[in-house]
Structures are given as C-alpha cells and as structure tokens.
KEKE-3310 file (N, C-alpha, C; in steps of 0.2 Angstrom, whole numbers, plus 5000, padded with zeros to 4 digits):
npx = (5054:5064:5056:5055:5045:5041:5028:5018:5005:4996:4984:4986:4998:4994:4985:4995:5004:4997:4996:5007:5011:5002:5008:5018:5029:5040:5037:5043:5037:5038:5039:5029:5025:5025:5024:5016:5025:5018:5016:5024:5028:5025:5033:5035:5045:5050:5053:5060:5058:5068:5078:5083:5082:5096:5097:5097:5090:5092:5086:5078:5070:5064:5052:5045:5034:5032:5026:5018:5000:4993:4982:4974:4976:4978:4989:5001:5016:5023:5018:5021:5035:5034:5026:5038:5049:5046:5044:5056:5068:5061:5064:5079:5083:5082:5092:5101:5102:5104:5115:5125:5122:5129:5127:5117:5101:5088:5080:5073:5057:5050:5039:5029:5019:5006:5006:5020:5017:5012:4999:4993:4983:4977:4986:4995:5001:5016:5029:5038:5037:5040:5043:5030:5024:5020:5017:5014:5022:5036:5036:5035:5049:5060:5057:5058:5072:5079:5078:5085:5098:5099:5109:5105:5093:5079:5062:5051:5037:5024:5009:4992:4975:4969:4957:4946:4937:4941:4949:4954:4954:4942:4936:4931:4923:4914:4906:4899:4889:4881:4872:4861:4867:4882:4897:4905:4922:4925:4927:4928:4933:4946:4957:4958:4967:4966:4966:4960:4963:4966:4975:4982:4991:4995:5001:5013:5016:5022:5032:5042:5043:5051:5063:5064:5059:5060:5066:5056:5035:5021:5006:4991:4976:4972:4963:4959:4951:4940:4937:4923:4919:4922:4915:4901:4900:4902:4890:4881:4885:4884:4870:4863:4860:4868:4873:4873:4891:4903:4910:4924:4930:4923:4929:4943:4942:4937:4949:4959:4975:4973:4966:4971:4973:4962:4959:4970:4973:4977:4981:4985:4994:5000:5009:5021:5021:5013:5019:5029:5021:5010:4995:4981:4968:4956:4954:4946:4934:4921:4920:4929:4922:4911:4914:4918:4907:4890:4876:4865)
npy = (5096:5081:5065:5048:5034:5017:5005:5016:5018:5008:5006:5018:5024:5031:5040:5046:5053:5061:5068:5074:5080:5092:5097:5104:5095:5085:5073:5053:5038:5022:5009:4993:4989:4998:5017:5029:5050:5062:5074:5084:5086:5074:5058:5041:5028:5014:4997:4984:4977:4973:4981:4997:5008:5018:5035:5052:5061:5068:5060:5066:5061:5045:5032:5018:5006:4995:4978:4960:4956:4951:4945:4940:4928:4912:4904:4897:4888:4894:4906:4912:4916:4922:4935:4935:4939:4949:4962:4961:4961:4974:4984:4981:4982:5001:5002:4998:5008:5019:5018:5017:5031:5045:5059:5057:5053:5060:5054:5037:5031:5016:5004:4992:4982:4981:4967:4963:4961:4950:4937:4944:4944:4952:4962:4978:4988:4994:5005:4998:4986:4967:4959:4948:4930:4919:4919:4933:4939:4936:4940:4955:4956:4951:4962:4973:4970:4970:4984:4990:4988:5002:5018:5032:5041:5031:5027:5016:5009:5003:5001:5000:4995:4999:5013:5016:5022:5017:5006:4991:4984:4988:4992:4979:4975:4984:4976:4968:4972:4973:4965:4969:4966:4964:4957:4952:4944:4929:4928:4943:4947:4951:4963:4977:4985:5000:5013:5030:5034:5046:5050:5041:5045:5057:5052:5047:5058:5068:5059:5061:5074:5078:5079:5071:5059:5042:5025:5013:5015:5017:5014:5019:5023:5031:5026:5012:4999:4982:4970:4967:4978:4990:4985:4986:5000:5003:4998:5007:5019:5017:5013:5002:4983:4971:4956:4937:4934:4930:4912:4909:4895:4895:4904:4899:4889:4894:4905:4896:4898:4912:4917:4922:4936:4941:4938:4938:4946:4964:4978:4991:5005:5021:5026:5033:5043:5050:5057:5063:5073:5073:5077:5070:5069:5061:5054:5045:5029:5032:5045:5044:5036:5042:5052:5044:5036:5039:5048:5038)
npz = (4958:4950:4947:4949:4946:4950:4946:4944:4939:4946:4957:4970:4961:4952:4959:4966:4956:4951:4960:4965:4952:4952:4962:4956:4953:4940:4934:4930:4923:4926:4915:4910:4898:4883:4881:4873:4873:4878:4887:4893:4908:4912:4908:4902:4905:4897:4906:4912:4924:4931:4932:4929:4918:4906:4908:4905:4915:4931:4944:4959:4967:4972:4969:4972:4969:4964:4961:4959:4961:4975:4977:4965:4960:4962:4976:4972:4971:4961:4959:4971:4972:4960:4966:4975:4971:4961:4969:4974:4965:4958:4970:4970:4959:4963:4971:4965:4955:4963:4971:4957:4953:4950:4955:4970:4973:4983:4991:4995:4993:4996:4993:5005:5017:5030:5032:5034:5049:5051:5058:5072:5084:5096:5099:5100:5084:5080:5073:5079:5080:5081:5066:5060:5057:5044:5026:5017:5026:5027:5014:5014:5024:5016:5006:5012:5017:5005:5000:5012:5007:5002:5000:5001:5011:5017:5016:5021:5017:5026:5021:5024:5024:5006:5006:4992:4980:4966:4965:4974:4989:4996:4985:4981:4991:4994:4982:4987:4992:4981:4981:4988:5002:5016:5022:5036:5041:5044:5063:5064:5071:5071:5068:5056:5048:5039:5027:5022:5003:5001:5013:5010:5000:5006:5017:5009:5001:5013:5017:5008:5008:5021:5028:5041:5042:5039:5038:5044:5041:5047:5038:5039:5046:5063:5071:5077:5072:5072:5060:5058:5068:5059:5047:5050:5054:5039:5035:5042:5037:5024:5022:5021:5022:5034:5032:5037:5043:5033:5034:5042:5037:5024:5017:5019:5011:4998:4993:4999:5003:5003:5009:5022:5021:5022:5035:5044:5059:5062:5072:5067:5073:5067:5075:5070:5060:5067:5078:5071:5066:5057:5050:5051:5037:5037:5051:5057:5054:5050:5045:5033:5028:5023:5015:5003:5000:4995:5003:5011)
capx = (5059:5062:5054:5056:5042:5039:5020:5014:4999:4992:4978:4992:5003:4990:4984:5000:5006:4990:4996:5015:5010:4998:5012:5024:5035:5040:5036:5045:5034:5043:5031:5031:5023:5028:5019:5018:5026:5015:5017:5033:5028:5025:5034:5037:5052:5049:5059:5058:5055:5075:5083:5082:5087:5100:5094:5099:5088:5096:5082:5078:5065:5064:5046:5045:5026:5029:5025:5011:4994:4993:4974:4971:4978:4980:4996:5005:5022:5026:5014:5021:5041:5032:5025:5042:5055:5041:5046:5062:5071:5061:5069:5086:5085:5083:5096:5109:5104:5106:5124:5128:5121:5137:5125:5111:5093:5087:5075:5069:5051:5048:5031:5029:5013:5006:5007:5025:5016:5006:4993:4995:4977:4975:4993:4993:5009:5020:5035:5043:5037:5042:5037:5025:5024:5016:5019:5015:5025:5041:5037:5036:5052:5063:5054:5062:5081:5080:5080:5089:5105:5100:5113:5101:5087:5074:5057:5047:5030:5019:5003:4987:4971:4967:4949:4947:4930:4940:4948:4958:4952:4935:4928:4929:4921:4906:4904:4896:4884:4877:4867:4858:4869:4886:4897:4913:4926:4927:4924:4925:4937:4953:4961:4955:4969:4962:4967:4960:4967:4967:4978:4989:4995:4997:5009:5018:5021:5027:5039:5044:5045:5050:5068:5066:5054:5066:5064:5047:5034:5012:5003:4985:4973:4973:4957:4960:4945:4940:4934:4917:4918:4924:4911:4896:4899:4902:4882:4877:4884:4879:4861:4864:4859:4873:4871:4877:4896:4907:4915:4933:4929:4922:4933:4946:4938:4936:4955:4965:4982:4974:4961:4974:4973:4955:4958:4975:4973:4982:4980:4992:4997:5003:5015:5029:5016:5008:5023:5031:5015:5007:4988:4975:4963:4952:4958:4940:4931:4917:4921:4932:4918:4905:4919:4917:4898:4883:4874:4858)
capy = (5090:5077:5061:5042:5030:5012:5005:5023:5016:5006:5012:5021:5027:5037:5046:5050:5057:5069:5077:5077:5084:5098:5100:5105:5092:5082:5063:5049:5031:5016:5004:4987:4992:5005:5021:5036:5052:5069:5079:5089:5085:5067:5054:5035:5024:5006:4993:4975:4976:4970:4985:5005:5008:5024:5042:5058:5063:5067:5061:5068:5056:5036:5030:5012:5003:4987:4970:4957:4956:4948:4941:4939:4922:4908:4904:4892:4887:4899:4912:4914:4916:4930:4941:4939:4943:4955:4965:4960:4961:4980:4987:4980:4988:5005:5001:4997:5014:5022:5015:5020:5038:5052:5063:5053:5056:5062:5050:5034:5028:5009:5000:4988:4980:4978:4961:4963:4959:4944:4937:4947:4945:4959:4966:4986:4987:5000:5003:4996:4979:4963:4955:4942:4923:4917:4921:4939:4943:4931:4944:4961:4955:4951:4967:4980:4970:4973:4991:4990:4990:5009:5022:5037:5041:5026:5022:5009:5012:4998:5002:4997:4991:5008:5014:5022:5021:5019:5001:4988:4979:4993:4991:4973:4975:4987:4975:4961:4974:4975:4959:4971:4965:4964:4955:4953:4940:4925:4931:4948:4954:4952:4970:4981:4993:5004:5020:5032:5036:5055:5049:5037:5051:5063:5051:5048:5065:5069:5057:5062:5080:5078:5075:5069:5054:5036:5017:5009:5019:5013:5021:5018:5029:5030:5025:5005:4994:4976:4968:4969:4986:4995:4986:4990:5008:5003:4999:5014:5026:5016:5013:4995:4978:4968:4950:4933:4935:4924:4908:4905:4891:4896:4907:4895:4884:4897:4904:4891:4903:4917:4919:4925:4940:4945:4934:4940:4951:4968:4983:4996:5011:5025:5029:5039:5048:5055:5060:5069:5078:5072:5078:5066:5073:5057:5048:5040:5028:5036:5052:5044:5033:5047:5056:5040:5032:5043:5048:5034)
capz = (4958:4947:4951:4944:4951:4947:4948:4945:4934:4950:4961:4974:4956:4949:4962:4969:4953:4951:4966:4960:4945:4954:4965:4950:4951:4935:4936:4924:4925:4924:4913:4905:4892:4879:4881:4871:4879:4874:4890:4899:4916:4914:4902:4904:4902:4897:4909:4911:4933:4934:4928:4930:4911:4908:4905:4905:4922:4936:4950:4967:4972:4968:4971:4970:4972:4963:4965:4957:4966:4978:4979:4959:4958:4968:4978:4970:4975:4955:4961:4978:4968:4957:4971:4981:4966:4957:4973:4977:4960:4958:4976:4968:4955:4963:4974:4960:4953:4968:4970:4953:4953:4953:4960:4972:4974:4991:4997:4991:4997:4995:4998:5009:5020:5035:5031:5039:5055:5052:5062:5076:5089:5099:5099:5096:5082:5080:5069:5082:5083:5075:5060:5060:5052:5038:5019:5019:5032:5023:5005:5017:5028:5010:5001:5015:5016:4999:5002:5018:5006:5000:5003:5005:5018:5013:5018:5020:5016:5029:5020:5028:5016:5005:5005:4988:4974:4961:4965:4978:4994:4994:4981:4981:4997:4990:4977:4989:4993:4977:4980:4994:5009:5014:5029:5039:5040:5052:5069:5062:5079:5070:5068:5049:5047:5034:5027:5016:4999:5002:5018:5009:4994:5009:5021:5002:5002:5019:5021:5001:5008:5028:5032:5048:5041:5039:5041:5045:5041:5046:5034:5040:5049:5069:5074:5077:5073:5070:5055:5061:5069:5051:5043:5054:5050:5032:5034:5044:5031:5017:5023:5016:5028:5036:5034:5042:5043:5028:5039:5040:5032:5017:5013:5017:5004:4990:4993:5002:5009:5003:5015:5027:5019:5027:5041:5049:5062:5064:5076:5067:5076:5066:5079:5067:5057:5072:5081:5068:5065:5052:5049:5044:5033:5038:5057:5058:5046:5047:5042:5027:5023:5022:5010:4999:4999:4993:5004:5009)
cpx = (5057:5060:5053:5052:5040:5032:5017:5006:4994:4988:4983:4995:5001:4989:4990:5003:5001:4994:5002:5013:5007:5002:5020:5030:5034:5041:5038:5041:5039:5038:5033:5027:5024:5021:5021:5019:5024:5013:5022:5034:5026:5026:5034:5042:5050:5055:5056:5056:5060:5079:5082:5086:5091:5097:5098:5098:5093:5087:5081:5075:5066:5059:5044:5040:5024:5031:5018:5007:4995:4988:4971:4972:4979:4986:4998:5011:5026:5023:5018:5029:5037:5030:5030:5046:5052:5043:5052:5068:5069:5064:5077:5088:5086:5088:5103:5110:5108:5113:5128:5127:5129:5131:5117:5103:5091:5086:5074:5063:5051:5042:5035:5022:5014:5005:5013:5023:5012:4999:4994:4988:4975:4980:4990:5000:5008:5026:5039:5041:5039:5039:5033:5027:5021:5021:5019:5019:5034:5043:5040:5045:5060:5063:5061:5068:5081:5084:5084:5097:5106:5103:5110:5097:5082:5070:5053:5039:5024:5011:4997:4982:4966:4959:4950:4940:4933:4946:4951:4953:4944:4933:4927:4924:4916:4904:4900:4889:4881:4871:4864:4860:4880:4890:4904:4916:4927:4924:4923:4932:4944:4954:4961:4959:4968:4965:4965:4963:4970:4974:4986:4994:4997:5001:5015:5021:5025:5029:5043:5049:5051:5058:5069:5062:5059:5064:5056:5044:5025:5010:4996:4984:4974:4967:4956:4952:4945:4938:4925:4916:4918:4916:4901:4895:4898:4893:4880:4877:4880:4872:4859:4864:4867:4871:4876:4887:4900:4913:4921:4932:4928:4926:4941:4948:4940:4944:4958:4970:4978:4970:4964:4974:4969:4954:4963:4974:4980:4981:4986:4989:5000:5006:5020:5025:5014:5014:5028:5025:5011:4999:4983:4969:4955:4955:4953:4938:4924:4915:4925:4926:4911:4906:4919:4911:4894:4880:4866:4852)
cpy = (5085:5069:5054:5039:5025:5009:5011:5022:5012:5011:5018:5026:5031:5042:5048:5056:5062:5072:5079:5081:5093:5101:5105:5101:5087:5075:5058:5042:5028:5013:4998:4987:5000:5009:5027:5043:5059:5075:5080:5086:5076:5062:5045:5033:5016:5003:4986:4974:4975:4975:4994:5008:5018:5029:5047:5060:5063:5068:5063:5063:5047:5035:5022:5008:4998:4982:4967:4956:4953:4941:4941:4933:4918:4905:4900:4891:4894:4906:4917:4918:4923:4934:4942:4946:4948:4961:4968:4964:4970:4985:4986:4985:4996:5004:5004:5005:5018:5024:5018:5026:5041:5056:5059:5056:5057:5058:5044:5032:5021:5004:4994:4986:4981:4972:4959:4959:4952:4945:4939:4949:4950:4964:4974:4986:4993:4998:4999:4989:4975:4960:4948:4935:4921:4919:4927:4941:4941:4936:4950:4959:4955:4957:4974:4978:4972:4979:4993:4992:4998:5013:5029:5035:5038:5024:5019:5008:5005:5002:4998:4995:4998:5008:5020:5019:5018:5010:4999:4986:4984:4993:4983:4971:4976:4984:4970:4967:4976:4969:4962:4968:4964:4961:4955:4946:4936:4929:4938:4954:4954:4961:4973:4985:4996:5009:5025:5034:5041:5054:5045:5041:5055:5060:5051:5055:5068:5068:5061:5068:5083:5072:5069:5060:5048:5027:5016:5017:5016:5019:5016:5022:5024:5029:5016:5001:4987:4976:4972:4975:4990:4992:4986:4998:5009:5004:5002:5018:5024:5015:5006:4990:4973:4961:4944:4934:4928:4920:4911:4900:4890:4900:4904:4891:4888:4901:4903:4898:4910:4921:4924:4932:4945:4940:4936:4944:4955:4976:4987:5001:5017:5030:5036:5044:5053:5059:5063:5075:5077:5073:5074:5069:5067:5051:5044:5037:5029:5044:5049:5039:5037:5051:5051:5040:5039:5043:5044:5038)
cpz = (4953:4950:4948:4950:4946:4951:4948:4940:4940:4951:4965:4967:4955:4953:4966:4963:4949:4954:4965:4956:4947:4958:4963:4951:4943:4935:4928:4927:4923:4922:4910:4901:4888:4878:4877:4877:4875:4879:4897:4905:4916:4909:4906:4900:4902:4899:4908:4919:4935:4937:4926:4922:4912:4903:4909:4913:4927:4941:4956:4972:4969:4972:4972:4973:4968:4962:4961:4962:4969:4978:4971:4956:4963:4971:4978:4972:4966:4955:4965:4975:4964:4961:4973:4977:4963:4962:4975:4971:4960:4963:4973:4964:4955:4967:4969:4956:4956:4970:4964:4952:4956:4957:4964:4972:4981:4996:4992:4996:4992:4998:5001:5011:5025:5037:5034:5046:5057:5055:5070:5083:5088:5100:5096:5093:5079:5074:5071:5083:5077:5070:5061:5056:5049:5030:5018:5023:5029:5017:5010:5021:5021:5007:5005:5015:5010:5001:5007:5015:5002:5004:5006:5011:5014:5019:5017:5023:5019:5026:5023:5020:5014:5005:5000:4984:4967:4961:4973:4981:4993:4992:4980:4985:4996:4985:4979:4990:4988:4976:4987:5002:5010:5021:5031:5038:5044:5053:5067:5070:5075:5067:5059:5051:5039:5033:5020:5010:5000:5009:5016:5005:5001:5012:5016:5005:5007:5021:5011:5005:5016:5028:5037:5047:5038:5040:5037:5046:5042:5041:5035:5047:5057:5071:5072:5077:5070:5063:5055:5064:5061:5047:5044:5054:5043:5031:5037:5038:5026:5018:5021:5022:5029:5037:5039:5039:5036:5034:5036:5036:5025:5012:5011:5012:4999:4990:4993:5004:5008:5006:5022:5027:5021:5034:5046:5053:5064:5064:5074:5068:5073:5068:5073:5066:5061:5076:5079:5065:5058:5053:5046:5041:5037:5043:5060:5054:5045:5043:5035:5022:5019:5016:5003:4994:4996:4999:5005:5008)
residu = (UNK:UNK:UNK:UNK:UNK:UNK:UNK:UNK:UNK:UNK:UNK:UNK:UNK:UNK:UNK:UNK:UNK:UNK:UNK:UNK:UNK:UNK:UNK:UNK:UNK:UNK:UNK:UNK:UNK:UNK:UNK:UNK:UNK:UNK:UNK:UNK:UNK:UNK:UNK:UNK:UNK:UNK:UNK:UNK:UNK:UNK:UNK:UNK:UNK:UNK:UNK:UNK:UNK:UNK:UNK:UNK:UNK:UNK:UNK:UNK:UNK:UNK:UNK:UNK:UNK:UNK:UNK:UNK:UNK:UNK:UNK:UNK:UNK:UNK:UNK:UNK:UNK:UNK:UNK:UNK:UNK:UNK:UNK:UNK:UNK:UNK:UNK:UNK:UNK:UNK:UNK:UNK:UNK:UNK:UNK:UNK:UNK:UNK:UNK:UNK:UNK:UNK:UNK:UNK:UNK:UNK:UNK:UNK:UNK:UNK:UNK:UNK:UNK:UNK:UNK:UNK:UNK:UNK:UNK:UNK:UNK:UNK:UNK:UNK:UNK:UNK:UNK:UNK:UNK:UNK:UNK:UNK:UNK:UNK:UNK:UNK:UNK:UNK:UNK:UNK:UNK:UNK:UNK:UNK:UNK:UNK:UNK:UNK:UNK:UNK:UNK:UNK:UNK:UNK:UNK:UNK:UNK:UNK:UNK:UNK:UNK:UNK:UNK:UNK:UNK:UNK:UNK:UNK:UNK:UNK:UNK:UNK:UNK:UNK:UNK:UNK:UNK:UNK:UNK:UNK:UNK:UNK:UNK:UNK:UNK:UNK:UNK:UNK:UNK:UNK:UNK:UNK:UNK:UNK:UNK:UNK:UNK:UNK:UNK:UNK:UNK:UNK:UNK:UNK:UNK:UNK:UNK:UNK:UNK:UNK:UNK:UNK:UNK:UNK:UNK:UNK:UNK:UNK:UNK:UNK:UNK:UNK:UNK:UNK:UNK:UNK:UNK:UNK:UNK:UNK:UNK:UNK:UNK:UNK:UNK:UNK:UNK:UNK:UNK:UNK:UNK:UNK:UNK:UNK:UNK:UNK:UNK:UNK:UNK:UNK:UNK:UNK:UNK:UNK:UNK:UNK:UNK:UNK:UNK:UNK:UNK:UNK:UNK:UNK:UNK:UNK:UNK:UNK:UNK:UNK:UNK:UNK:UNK:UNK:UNK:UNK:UNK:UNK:UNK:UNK:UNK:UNK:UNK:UNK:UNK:UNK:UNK:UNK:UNK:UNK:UNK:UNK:UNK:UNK:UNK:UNK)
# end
C-alpha cells in the first residue's frame, strides 16, 4: 500500500516506518524541511503543517503524528496556541485532503493522548469514558473534533507514555539514573500508563490493517500500575537504587503547568485493543523493561 504520514521523523515515525517499509509498503514523509529523495520505497514531500501539497499519489493510508512537544518549553499563553493549532491545523489538513480525494484512502489514523482523560485518581478509563479537565485534555479533546470531520474509517490513536532507548518520556527518565539513583512523582500513586515501543508500532499496524478497528483507540499496555509501582520495577530490572520521591512541589516550581504531565493520574485500559484480539508482545512492564535495560 501506499502510505502518506506526517511526523514520521519523530520517535513513533521512524519506527513505524521500518516496519511499513519491512512490510513492503511504500511510505511518503510529510517534512518541514527539504529532504533529498534516493530510495523507491520511501520519499518525502516538503509542507508547511497547514497544507497536504498535490501529487500524483494515489494513498491508501494517511498517518498523521503531528504536533509540537509538549514538555520542551514552557507553557506560555503562545506556546499553549502552538501545541493546539500544530495539531489541529495538521488533522485539518488531512481531512481537506480526504474531502477532495476522487478516490479516498482507506483508513486515516490520527494521534492523540491519554491526556484526553486528565487527572482522573483511581478511575479504570476506557475508550468509553469522558474526557478530563485541564490543558491537555482541552489539546486532545480539539485534536480528535478535528478529525471527527473525516469521511473515512479514522482512528484516534490515545497513546500512553512510550517506553523506547532511543528517546521520549524513558529516556528522560533513565537519564536521572545516571547520577546512581532515580525516583517517582509526588505521591507516586497516580496511574503510569505506559506502553512499549514494540507494542505502539504494532497497535499502529492493526488498527492500519483491521477493519473492524474505529474511533477511540488506548494504545498502552494492560497491566495498570502507578507511578511508583512501574518505577519500582524500573529499579529491580535495572539493579539501580531508588531514592527519595521528587515533591509535587518542586516539580511544580521547576515546570509550573507542566508538571501535570507527571502528576495526572490515569489508569488506561486498553479495552478495544484487547477485545478485538490484539497480542501484546509486551502486557507487563517488567517483561518490556528487561526487553530494554542491560541486564544488572
């Protein structure tokens, strides 16, 4: 199949588009920067993040994974404006493709968070529950109407916080334990939904491939733990000591709203996934962290 995906250079992009590529499909990047194009199976088209420019291609797939950081800048009342429209404007624009496509493309997949759900305690959430309040939950809640105006079958990719070596929320994580210690969040009980890389390319694929797959979609593993539980295992596997916990307060301090980001609590359930049969390669985080770390 052929395959148009924008943010395909992120963490998520690339390794999705290995395994496209392994899979023999032919993958086109969307990029903001001009990129030379020197192999069959994979070119990129320079856009502006408004605007799906016009080519020849006839796609089957539309991937769509982007949006500026979240947590690399501080959340400015011009910051907050760049996250939504960075999201919002890109969703539009597959949309408007979509619309004017003579022949459509199958499926579109659109990211999304679990951020959707806010701060949510002890709640167990499901595709089926409501969205949450806060700023993240305001970007997610915008991000999917967007898409909501798509005339194919479109879903809406609630990603959890990926566990990958090679970046995101993980390695920022393994990076506190390079001073020989590492520690939880606040109280540490709010709800860590997690999912390994290997796990997130694979629900990709299955909703890509899997008619029956539509809407809200969790994409993080089935085994619900807190803050402080996941990173209690994180120090067994690693073999690495666990200090005193980092306040609320001081993360507060160091980055004002954007603390919410390791302080919300949220027990996702990857209801859909599981009940259309989906296989995790990795449904514990011990087993996906063993798959990671070096052995102590």
């Amino acid at each position: 199949m052929k395959i148009l995906i924008a943010g395909g250079t992120g963490l998520i992009g690339r390794k999705l588009t290995e395994q496209l590529i392994v899979k023999g499909h032919s993958v086109v990047i969307l990029s903001r920067k001009e990129r030379s194009n020197n192999a069959s199976v994979l070119q990129f088209l320079k856009w502006d993040g408004k605007e799906i420019p016009q080519t020849d291609t006839e796609f089957d797939v539309l991937i769509n994974l982007a949006g500026e950081g979240v947590m690399d800048k501080a959340w400015t009342l011009e910051r907050k404006k760049q996250i939504i429209e960075s999201r919002t404007a890109s969703t539009f624009a597959f949309v408007d493709y979509i619309n004017a496509a003579k022949k459509k493309p199958k499926v579109l997949l659109n990211a999304s968070a679990v951020g959707f759900y806010g701060n949510r305690g002890d709640d167990i959430l499901t595709e089926e529950s409501e969205h949450g309040e806060g700023f993240l939950a305001d970007v997610c809640k915008q991000w999917e109407k967007a898409a909501s105006f798509s005339s194919i079958r479109t879903v809406l990719l609630r990603t959890g916080i990926v566990l990958a070596n090679e970046g995101g929320a993980f390695k920022e994580i393994m990076r506190s334990y390079g001073f020989g210690f590492g520690s939880w969040f606040g109280s540490g009980t709010q709800g860590f939904p997690w999912i390994h890389i290997a796990d997130e390319i694979g629900l990709i694929l299955f909703a890509m491939e899997n008619e029956k797959v539509s809407g809200e979609l969790n994409l993080s593993a089935p085994e619900l733990l807190s803050n402080k539980a996941f990173i209690k295992k994180l120090g067994s596997v690693s073999g690495k000591r666990i200090a005193f916990p980092a306040p609320s307060f001081a993360l507060e301090l160091a980055l004002g709203e954007r603390a919410q980001v390791l302080l919300d609590s949220q027990f996702v359930k990857p209801e859909k996934a599981l009940a259309l049969g989906y296989q995790f390669k990795f449904p514990d985080a011990e087993g996906a962290l063993k798959d990671l770390l070096p052995s102590p």
